[in-house]
C-alpha positions as a printed Julia matrix, in Angstrom:
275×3 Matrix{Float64}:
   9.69    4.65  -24.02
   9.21    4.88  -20.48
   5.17    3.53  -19.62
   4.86    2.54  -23.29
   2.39   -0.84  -22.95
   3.56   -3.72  -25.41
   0.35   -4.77  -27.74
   0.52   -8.43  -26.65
  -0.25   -7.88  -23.38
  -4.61   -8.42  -22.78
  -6.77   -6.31  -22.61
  -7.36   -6.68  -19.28
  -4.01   -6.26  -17.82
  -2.96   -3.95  -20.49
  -5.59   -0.93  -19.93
  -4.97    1.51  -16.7
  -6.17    0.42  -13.33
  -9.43    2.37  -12.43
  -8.91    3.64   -9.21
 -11.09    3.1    -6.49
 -12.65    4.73   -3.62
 -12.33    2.84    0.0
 -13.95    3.74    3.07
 -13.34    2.74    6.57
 -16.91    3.52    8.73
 -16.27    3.04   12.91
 -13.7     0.89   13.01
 -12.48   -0.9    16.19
  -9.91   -3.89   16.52
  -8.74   -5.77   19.48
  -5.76   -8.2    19.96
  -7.29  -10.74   22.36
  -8.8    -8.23   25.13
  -6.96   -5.04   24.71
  -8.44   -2.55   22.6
  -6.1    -0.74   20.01
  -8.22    1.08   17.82
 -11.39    2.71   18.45
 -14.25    4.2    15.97
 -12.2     4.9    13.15
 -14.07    6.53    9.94
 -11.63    7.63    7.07
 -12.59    7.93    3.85
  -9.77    7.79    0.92
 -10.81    9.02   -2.76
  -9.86    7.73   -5.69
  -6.75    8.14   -7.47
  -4.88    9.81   -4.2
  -2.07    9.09   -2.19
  -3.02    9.3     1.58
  -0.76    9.35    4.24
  -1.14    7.84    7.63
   0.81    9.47   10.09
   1.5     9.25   14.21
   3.3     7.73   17.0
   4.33    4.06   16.81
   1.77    1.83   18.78
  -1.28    4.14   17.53
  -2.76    1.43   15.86
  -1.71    2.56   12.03
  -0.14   -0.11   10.93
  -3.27   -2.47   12.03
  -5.7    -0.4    10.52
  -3.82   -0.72    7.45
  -3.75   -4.64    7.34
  -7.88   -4.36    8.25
  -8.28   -2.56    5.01
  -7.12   -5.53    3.16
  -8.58   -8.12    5.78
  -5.1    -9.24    7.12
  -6.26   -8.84   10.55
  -8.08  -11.51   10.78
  -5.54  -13.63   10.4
  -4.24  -13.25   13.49
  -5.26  -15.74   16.36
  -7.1   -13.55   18.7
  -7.67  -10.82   16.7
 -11.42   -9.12   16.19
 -12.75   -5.69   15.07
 -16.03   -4.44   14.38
 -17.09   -1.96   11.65
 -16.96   -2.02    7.83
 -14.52   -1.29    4.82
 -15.87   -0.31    1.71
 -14.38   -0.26   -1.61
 -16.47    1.54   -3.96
 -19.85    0.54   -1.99
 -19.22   -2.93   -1.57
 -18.64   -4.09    2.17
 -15.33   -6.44    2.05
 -15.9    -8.05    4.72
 -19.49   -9.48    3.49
 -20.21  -13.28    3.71
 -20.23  -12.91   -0.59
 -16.97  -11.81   -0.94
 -13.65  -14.16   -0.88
 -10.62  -13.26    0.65
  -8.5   -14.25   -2.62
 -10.56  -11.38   -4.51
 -10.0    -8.62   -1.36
  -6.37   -9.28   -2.08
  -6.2    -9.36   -5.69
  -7.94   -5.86   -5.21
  -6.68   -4.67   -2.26
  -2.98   -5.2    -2.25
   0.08   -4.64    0.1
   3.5    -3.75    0.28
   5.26   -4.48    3.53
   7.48   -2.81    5.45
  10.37   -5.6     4.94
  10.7    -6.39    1.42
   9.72  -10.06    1.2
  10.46  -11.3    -3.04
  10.11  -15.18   -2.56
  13.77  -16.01   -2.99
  13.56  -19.45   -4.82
  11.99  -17.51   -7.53
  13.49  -15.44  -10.63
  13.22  -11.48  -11.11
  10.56  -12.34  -14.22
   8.84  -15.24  -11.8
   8.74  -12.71   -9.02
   6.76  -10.05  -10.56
   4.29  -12.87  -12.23
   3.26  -14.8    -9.05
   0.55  -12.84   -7.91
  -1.05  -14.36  -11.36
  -1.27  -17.97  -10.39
  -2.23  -17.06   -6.88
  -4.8   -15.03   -7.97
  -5.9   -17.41  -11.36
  -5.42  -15.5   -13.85
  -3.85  -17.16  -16.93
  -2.03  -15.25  -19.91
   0.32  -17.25  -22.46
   3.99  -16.78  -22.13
   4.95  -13.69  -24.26
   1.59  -11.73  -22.45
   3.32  -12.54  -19.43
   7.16  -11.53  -21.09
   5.26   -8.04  -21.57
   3.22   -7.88  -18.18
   6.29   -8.41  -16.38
   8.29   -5.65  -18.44
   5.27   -3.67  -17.96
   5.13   -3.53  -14.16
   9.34   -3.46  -14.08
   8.77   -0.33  -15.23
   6.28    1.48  -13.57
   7.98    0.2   -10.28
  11.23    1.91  -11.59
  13.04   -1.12  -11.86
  13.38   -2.34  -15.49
  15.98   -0.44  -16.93
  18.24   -1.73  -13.85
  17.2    -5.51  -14.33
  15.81   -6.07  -17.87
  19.23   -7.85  -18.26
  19.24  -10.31  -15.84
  15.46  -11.18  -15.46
  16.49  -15.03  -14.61
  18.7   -14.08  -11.37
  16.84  -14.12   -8.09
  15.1   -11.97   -6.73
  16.74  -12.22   -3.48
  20.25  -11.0    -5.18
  18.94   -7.79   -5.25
  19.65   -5.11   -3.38
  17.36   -3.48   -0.64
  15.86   -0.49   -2.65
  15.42   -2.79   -5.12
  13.52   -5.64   -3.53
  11.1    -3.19   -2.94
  10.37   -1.84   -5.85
  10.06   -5.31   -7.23
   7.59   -6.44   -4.13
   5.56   -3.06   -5.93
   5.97   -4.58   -9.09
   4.68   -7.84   -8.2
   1.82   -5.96   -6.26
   1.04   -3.8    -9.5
   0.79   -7.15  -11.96
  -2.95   -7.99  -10.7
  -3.98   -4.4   -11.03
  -4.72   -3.8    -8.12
  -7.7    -1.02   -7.14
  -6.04   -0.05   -4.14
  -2.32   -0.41   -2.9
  -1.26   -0.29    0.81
   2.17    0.05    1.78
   3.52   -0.25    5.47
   6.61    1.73    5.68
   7.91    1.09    2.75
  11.38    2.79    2.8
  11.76    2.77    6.54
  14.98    0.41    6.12
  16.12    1.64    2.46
  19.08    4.53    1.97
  18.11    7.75    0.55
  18.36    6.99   -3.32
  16.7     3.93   -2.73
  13.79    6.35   -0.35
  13.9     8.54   -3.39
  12.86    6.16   -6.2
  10.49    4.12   -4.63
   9.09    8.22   -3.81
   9.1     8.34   -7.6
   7.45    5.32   -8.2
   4.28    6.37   -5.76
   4.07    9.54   -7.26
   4.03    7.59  -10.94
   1.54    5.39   -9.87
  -0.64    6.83   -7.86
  -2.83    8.5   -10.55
  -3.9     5.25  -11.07
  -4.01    3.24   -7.95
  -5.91    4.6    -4.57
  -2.25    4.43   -2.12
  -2.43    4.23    1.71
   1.01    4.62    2.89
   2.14    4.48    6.48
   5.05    6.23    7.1
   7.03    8.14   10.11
   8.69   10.65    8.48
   7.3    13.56    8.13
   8.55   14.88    5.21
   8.18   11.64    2.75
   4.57   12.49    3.81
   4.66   15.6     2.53
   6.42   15.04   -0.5
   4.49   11.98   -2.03
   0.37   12.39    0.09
  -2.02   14.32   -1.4
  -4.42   13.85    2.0
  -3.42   12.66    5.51
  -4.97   11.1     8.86
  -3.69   11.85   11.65
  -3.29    9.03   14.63
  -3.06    8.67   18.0
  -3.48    6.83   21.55
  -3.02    8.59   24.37
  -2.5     7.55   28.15
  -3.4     3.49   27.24
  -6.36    4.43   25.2
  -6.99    2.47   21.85
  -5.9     4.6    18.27
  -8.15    6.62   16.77
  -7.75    9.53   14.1
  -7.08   12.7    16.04
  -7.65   14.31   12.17
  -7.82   14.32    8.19
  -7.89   16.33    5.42
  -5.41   17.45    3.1
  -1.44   16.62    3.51
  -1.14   20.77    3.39
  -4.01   21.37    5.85
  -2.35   18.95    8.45
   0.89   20.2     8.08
   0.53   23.98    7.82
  -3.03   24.49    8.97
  -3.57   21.67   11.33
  -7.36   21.97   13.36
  -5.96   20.67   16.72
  -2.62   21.14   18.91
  -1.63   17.63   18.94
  -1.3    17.43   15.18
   0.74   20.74   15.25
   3.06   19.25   18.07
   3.26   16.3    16.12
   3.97   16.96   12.46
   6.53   19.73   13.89
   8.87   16.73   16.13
   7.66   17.98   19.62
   6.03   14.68   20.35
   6.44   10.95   18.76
């Protein structure tokens, strides 16, 4: 049965994620001296799928890898402001960047499944990255587990040994989600994730954010208009005008911004005359 949970699998990793709140409070970032974003506040509840909309070079895709602390990675990269997931600044000098991602995870725009690695090994490698030990058949059940709310087992449960990298597009994807989901995750990001896919592929991985996300806090950033409409329950708005850094022009609800939007520039936007 389709999200049945196998009664090996621990307690921990067998009970539903408890989604979390996260909270972005003036947020700026800079790539060595230029400026791309610029006092951006948004606050994402729990349990939602929120949407992050705009123009490319608005600075979405960067806030996005703040929110998880990939930013900093970057030589040359600063910002200033906080991120907040349920109360609890990420960015404090107590908390380790191993835990942020085990927490905060991410989906990226190119599906990246380490290709030396199984289907089965795929999904479970976010375990020893992240320490956490189960015996073999927990991790036989984990792994059928997250196949399937990532809409992918029934297509693969017979060749779970074959690599990862043999599979097609739409379905690289949904196994990078999979491998995301088998941490638990409180929060998922996900940075265009069906910008390169076909349309069935667009439509599953649709399915599989609508599945999950009464149990994981999304952020998705996307382009097109209507997969925000169809799978966002709240959207934020960005832009940078005339060489000015990002910032959210507005937010609210996905049916507020699209059909009742507060200012002109989201109404050009969401209906194509701009972007």
């Amino acid at each position: 049965m389709r999200g049945s949970l196998p009664q090996a699998v621990p307690d921990n990793l067998k009970t539903p994620n408890v989604a979390s709140r996260l909270d972005a409070v003036e947020i700026s970032a800079w790539f060595g001296t230029t400026q791309v974003l610029e006092d951006v506040s948004l606050s994402v509840p729990p349990a939602t799928v929120t949407a992050l909309i705009g123009p490319s070079g608005c600075g979405k895709s960067t806030f996005l890898r703040i929110l998880n602390r990939m930013h900093e990675s970057v030589p040359g990269a600063q910002l200033a402001g906080e991120v907040y997931l349920n109360g609890e600044d990420i960015y404090a000098s107590g908390h380790r960047l191993t835990d942020v991602r085990k927490q905060i995870g991410m989906v990226f725009q190119k599906p990246n499944p380490f290709p030396a690695m199984s289907i089965a090994d795929n999904v479970a490698a976010g375990l020893a990255l992240t320490n956490i030990k189960i015996s073999r058949s927990d991790r036989n059940d984990l792994v059928e587990i997250c196949l399937t709310r990532a809409g992918l087992w029934k297509e693969v449960k017979d060749r779970l040994g074959r690599p990862g990298s043999a599979l097609s597009g739409g379905q690289q994807q949904r196994l990078c989600i999979a491998r995301a989901l088998a941490v638990k995750p409180k929060v998922l990001l996900m940075d265009e994730p069906c910008s390169a896919l076909d349309p069935t592929s667009t439509r599953r991985i649709e399915e599989t954010i609508t599945e999950i996300g009464s149990e994981v806090t999304i952020v998705i950033v996307t382009h097109n208009m209507q997969q925000a409409a169809r799978v966002s329950g709240r959207a934020a708005f960005f832009l940078a005008e005339q060489g000015t850094p990002g910032a959210i022009v507005e937010s609210g609800t996905t049916d507020d911004l699209f059909n009742h939007p507060a200012d002109p520039r989201t109404a050009d936007y969401v209906n194509g005359r701009f972007g």
